[in-house]
C-alpha positions as CSV (number, residue, x, y, z in Angstrom):
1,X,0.0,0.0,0.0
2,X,1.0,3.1,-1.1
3,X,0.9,6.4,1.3
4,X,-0.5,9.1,-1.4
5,X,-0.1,12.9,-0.9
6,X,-3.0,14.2,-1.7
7,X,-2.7,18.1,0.0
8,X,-6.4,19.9,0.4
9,X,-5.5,23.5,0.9
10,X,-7.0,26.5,2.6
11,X,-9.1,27.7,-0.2
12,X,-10.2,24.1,-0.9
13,X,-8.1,23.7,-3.9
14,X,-6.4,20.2,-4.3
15,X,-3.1,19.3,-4.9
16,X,-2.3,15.9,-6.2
17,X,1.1,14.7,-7.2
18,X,1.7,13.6,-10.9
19,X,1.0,9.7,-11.3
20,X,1.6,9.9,-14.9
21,X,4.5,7.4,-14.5
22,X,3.2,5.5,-11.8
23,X,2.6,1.8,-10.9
24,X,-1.1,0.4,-11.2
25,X,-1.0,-0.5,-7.5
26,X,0.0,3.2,-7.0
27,X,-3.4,4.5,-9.2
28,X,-5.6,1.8,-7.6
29,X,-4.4,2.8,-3.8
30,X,-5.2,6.8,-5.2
31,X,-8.2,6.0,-6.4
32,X,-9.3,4.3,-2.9
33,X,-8.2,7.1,-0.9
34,X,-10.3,9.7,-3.2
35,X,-13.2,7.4,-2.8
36,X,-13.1,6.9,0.6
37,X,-12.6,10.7,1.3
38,X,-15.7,11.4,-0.7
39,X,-17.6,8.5,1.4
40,X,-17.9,5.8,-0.6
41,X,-19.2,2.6,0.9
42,X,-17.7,-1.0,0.6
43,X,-14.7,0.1,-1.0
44,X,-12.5,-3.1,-1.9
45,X,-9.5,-4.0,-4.4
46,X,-9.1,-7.4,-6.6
47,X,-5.9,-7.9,-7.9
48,X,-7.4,-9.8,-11.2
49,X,-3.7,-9.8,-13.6
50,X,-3.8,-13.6,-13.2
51,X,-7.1,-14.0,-14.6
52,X,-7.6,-11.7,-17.1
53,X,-5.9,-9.3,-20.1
54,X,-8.5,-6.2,-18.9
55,X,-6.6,-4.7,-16.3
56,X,-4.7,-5.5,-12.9
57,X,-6.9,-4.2,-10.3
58,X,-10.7,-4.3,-10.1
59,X,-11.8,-1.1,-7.6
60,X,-15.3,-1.7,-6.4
61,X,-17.3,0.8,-4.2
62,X,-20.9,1.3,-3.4
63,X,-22.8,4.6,-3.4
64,X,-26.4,5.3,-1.7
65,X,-28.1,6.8,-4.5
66,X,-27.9,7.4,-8.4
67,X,-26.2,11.3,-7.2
68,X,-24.0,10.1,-5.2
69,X,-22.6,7.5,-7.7
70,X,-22.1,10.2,-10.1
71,X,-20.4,12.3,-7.5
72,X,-18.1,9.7,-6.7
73,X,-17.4,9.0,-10.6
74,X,-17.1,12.7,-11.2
75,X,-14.3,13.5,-8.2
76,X,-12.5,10.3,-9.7
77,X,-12.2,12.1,-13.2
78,X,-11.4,15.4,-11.7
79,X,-8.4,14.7,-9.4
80,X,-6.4,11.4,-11.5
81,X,-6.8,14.2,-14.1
82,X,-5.1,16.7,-11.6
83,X,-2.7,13.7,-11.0
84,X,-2.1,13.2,-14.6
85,X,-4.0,10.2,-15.2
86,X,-6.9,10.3,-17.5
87,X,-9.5,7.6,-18.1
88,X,-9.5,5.7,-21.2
89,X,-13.5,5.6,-21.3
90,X,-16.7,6.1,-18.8
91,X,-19.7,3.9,-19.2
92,X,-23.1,4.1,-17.0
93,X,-23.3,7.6,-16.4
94,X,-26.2,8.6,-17.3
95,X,-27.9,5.8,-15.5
96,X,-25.8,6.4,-12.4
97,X,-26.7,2.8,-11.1
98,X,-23.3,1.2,-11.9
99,X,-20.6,3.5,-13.7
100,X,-17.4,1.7,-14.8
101,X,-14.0,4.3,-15.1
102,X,-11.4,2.1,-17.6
103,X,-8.0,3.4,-16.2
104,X,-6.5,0.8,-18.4
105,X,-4.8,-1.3,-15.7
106,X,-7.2,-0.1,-12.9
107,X,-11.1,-0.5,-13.9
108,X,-13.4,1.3,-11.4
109,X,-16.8,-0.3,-10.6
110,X,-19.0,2.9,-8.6
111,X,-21.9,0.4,-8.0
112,X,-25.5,1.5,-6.3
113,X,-26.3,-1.1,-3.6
114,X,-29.2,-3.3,-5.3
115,X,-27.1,-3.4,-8.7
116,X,-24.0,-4.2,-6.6
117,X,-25.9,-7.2,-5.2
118,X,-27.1,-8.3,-8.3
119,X,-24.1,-8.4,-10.2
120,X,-21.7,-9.8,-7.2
121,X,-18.5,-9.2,-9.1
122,X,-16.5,-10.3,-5.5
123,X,-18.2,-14.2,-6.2
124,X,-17.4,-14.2,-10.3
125,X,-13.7,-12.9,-9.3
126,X,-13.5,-15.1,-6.8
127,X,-10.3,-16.3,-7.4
128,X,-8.5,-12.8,-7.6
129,X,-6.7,-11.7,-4.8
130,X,-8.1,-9.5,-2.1
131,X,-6.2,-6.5,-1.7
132,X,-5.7,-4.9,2.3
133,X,-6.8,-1.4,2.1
134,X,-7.2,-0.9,6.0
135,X,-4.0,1.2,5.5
136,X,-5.7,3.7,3.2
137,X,-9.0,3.9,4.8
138,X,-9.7,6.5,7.7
């Protein structure tokens, strides 16, 4: 787990160091912290390079409502762009009940609870690795 310095100043402007060069582990451990700082719910982090040629790391989180979701997936664009990393493509916006941000070796899953629960990407991914992310979680 990475320790990311991510400075909030006085005037609420953000400060986020440039991960243009950076590891995937690095970007997933970002995005976590963001998420978590904007209150996202079930956070967790599947290490999925031994399964599959999509990416390396599954991020999952939960929001409570179709807003909120959007919110999340919104902060997420705005500050890995601050950061220097831009997403390769957004889908599920509009709908705001499950919004997937390609990264390239990170994907993002922003999931609303019952579509979260219906999918259950955790029991189809069973076999990837769960990733500790107590460290990154306050």
């Amino acid at each position: 787990m990475e320790n990311i310095n991510i400075i909030e100043t006085e005037n609420g402007e953000t400060k986020m160091p440039d991960l243009s060069a950076a590891e995937p582990n690095v970007w997933a451990d970002t995005i976590v912290a963001l998420l978590d700082a904007h209150k996202a719910q079930d956070i967790k982090v599947l290490e999925v390079y031994d399964q599959t040629i999509v990416a390396d790391y599954f991020v999952l989180c939960t929001g409570t409502s179709n807003t909120q979701v959007k919110a999340l997936a919104g902060e997420l664009e705005y500050k890995m762009g601050l950061a220097k990393v831009d997403y390769l493509r957004m889908e599920g916006y509009n709908e705001g009940s499950w919004i997937i941000i390609d990264y390239g070796s990170v994907l993002v899953h922003i999931f609303q609870r019952e579509t979260r629960d219906f999918y259950n990407l955790e029991k189809l991914w069973s076999d990837s690795k769960d990733i500790d992310i107590s460290a990154l979680l306050k």
